[in-house]
C-alpha positions as YAML, in Angstrom:
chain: A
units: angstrom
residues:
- id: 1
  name: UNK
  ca: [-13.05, 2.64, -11.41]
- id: 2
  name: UNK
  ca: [-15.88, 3.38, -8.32]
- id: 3
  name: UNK
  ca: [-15.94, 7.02, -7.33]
- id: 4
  name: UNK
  ca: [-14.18, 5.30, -4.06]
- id: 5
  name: UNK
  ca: [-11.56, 4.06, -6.57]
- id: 6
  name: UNK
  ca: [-10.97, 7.60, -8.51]
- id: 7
  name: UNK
  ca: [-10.38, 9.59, -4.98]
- id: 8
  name: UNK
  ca: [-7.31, 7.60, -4.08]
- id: 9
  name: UNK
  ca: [-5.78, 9.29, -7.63]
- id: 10
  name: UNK
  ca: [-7.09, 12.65, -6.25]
- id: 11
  name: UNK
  ca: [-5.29, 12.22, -3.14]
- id: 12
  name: UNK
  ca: [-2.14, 10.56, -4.44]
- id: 13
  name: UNK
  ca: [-1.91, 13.86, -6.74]
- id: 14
  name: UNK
  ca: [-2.53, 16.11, -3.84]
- id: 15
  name: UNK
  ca: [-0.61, 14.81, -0.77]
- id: 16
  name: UNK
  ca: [2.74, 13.15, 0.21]
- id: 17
  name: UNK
  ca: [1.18, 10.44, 1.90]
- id: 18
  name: UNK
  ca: [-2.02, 8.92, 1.75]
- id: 19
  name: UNK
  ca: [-3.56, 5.48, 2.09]
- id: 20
  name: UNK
  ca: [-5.54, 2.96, 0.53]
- id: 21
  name: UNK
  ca: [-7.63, 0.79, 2.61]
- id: 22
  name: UNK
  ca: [-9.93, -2.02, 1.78]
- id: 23
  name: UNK
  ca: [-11.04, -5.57, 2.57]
- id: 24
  name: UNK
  ca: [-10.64, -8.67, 0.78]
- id: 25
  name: UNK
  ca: [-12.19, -7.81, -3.07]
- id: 26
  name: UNK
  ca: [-12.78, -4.51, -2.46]
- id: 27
  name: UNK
  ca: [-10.39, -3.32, -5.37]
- id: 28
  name: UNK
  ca: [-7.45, -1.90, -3.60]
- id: 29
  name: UNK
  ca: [-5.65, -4.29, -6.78]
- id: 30
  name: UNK
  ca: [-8.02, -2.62, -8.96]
- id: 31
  name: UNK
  ca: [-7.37, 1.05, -7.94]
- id: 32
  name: UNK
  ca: [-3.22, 0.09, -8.18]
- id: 33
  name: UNK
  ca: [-3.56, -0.38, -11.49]
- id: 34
  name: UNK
  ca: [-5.61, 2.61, -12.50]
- id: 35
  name: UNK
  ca: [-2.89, 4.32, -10.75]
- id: 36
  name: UNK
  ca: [-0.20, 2.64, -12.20]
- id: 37
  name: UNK
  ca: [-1.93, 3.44, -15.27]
- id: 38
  name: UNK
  ca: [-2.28, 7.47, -14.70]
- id: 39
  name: UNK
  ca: [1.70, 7.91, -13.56]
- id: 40
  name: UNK
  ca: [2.81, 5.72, -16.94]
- id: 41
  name: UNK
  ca: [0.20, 7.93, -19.07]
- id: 42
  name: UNK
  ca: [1.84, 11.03, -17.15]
- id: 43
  name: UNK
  ca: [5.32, 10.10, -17.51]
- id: 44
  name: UNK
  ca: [5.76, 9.56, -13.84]
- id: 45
  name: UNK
  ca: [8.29, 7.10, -11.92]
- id: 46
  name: UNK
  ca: [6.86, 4.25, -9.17]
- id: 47
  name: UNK
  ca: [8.21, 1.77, -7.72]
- id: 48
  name: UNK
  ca: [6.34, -1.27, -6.10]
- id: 49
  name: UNK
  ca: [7.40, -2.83, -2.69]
- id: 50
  name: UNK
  ca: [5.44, -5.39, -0.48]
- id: 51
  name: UNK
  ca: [6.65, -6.51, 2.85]
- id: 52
  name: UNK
  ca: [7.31, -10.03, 1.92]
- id: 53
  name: UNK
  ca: [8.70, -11.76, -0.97]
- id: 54
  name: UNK
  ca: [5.18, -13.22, -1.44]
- id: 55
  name: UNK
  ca: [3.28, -10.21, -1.61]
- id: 56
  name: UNK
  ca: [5.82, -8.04, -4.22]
- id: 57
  name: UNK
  ca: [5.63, -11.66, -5.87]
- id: 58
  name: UNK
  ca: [1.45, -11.27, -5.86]
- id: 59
  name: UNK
  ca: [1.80, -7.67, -6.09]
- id: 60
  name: UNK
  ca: [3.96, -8.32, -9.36]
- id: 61
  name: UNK
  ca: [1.53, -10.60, -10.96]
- id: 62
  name: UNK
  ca: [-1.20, -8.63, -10.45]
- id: 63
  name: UNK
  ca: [0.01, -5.50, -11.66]
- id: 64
  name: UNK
  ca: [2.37, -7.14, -14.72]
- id: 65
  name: UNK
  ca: [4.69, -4.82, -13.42]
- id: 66
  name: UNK
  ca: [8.18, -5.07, -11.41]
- id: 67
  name: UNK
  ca: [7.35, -5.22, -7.58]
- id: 68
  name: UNK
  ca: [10.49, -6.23, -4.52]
- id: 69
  name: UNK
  ca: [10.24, -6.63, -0.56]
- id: 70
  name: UNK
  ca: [11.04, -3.10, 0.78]
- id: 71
  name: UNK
  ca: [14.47, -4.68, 1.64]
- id: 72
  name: UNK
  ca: [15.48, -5.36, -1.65]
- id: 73
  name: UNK
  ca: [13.71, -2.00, -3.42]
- id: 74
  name: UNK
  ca: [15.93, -0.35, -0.60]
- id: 75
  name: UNK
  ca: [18.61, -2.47, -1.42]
- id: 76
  name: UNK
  ca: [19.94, -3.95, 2.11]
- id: 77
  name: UNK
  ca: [22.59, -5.84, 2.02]
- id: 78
  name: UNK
  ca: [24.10, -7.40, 5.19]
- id: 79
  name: UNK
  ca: [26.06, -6.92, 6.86]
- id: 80
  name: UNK
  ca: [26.60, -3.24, 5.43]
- id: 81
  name: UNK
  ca: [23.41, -2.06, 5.44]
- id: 82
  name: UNK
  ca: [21.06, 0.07, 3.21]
- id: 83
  name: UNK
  ca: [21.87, 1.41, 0.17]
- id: 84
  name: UNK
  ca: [19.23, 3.79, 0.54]
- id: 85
  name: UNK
  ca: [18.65, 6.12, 3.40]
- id: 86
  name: UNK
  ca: [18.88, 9.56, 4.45]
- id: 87
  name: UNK
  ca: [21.97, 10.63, 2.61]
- id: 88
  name: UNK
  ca: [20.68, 8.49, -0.60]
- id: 89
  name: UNK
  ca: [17.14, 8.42, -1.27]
- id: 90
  name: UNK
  ca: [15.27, 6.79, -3.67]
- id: 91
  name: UNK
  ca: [14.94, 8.43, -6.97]
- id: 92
  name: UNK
  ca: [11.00, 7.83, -7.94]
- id: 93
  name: UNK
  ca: [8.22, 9.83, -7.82]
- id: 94
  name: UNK
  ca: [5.87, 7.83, -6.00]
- id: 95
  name: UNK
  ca: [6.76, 4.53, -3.84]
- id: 96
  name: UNK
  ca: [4.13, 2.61, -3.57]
- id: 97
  name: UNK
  ca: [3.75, -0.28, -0.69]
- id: 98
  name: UNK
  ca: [1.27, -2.98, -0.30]
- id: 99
  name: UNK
  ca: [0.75, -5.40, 2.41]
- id: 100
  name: UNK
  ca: [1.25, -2.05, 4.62]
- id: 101
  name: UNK
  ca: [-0.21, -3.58, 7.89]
- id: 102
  name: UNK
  ca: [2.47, -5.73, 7.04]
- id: 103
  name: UNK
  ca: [5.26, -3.60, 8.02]
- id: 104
  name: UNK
  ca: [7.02, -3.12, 11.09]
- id: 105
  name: UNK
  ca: [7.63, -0.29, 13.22]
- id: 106
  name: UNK
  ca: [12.01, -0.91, 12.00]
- id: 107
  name: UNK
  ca: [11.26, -1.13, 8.62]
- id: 108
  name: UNK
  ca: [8.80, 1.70, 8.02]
- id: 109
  name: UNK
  ca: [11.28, 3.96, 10.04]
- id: 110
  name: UNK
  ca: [14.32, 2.68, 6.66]
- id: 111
  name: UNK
  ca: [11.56, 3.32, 4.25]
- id: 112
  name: UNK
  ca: [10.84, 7.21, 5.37]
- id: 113
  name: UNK
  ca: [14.28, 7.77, 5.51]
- id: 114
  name: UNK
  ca: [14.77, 6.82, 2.21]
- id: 115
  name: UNK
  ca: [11.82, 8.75, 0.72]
- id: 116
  name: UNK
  ca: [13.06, 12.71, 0.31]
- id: 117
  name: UNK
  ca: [9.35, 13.76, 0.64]
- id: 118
  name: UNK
  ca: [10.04, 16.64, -1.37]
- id: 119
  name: UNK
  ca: [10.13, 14.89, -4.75]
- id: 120
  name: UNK
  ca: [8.68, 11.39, -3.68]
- id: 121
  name: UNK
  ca: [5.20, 10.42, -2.44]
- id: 122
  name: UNK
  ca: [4.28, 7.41, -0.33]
- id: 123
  name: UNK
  ca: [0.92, 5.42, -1.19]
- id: 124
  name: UNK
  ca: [0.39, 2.68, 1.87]
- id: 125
  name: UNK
  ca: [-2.45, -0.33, 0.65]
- id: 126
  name: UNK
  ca: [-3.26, -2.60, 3.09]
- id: 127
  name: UNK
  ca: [-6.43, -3.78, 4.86]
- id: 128
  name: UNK
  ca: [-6.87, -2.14, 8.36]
- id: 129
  name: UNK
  ca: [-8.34, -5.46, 9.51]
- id: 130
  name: UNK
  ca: [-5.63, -8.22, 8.65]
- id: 131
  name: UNK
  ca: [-3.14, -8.84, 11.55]
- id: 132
  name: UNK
  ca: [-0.62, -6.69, 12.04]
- id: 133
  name: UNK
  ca: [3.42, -7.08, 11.78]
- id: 134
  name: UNK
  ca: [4.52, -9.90, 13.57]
- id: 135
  name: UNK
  ca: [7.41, -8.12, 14.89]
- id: 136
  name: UNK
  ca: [6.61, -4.79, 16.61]
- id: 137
  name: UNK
  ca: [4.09, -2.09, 15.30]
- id: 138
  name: UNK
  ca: [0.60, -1.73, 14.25]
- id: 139
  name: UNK
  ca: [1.69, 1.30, 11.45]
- id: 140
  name: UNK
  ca: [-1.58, 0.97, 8.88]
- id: 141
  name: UNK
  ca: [-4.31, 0.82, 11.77]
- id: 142
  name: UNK
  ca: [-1.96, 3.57, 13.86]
- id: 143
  name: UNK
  ca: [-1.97, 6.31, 10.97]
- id: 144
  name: UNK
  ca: [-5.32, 5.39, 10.24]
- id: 145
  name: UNK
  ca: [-6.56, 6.21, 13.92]
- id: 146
  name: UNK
  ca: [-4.82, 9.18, 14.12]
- id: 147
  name: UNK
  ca: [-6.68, 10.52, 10.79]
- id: 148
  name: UNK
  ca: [-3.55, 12.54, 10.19]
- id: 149
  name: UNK
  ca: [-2.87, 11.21, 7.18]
- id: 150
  name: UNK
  ca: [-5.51, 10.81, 3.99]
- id: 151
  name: UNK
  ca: [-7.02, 7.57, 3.30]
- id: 152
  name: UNK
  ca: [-9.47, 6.49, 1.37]
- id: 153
  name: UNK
  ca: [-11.47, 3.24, 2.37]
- id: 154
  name: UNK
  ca: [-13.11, 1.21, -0.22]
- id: 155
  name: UNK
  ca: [-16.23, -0.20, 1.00]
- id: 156
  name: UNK
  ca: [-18.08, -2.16, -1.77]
- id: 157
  name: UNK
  ca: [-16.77, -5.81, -1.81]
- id: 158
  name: UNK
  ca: [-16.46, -6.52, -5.52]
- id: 159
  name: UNK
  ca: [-15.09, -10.24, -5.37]
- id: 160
  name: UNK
  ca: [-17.85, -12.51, -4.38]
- id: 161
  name: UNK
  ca: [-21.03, -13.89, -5.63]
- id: 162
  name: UNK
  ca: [-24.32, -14.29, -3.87]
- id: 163
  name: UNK
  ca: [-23.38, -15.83, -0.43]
- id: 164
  name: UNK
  ca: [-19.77, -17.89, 0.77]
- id: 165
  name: UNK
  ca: [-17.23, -17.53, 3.43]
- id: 166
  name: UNK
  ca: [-15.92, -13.77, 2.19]
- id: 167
  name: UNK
  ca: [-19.39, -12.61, 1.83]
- id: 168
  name: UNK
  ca: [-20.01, -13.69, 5.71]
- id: 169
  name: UNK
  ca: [-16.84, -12.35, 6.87]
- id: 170
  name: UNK
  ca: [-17.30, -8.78, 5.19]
- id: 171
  name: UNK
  ca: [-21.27, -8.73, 6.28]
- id: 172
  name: UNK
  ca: [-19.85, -9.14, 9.91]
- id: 173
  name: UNK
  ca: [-16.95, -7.03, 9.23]
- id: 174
  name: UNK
  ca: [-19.62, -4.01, 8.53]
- id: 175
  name: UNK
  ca: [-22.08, -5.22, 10.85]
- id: 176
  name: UNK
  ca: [-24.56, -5.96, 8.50]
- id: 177
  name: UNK
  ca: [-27.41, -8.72, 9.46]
- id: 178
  name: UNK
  ca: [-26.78, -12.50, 8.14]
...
């Protein structure tokens, strides 16, 4: 791991909530799995949500570990509702969500009231600069803004070689000459 890598482990371990930022290839996959890697070695629960059944499907592969949508990890079932909430939270140590900018404004809301902040911590990953939730809500680019919460921003693009579309896109991104 970068030393950008190792201080999302320092601030998982020392806050509630935090967040993982990155580009495309910067290693936010990377730094999951070093993660994943420290709560197993400490005997710690996780679970692994993404917004979409795509990305807990991508999420899963990459981390060869169980990953669900945040409806299913929160287990919604229509019409009566969530299974977890307020009155029954989930019983992990640390949930962890990619795809954050994902998420909508609804959702997030039946994902904090399903975390009892007391025992759990929240880890958002996401990319500041994808589009947002296509229903209502910018959440990831929001908290980041307000600074309120930690994050940790990777900035050295790890997954390209000398030149191509990604390497364009994050040279712009950063405003670095062409």
């Amino acid at each position: 791991l970068s030393d950008e890598q190792i201080q999302i482990l320092d601030l998982v371990c020392k806050n509630n909530i935090a967040i993982l930022n990155g580009f495309a290839g910067a290693g936010k996959t990377y730094s999951t799995k070093g993660l994943i890697n420290m709560l197993e070695d400490l005997g710690k629960s996780y679970q692994l949500f993404a917004p979409t059944g795509r990305a807990s499907k991508v999420m899963n592969e990459n981390t060869d570990r169980p990953a669900s949508t945040i409806h299913r990890g929160l287990g919604y079932i229509p019409p009566n509702g969530w299974t977890y909430n307020e009155d029954h939270p989930l019983s992990t140590d640390i949930v962890i969500v990619d795809e954050s900018s994902m998420v909508d404004i609804w959702l997030f809301r039946r994902l904090l009231e399903a975390i009892d902040f007391s025992c759990t911590k929240l880890l958002m990953i996401g990319d500041s600069a994808q589009l947002p939730s296509v229903s209502a809500g910018n959440i990831l680019h929001d908290f980041m803004q307000s600074e309120i919460i930690p994050t940790v921003t990777l900035s050295k693009i790890f997954r390209y070689s000398s030149g191509g579309l990604r390497k364009v896109a994050s040279d712009a991104r950063c405003c670095k000459p062409f």
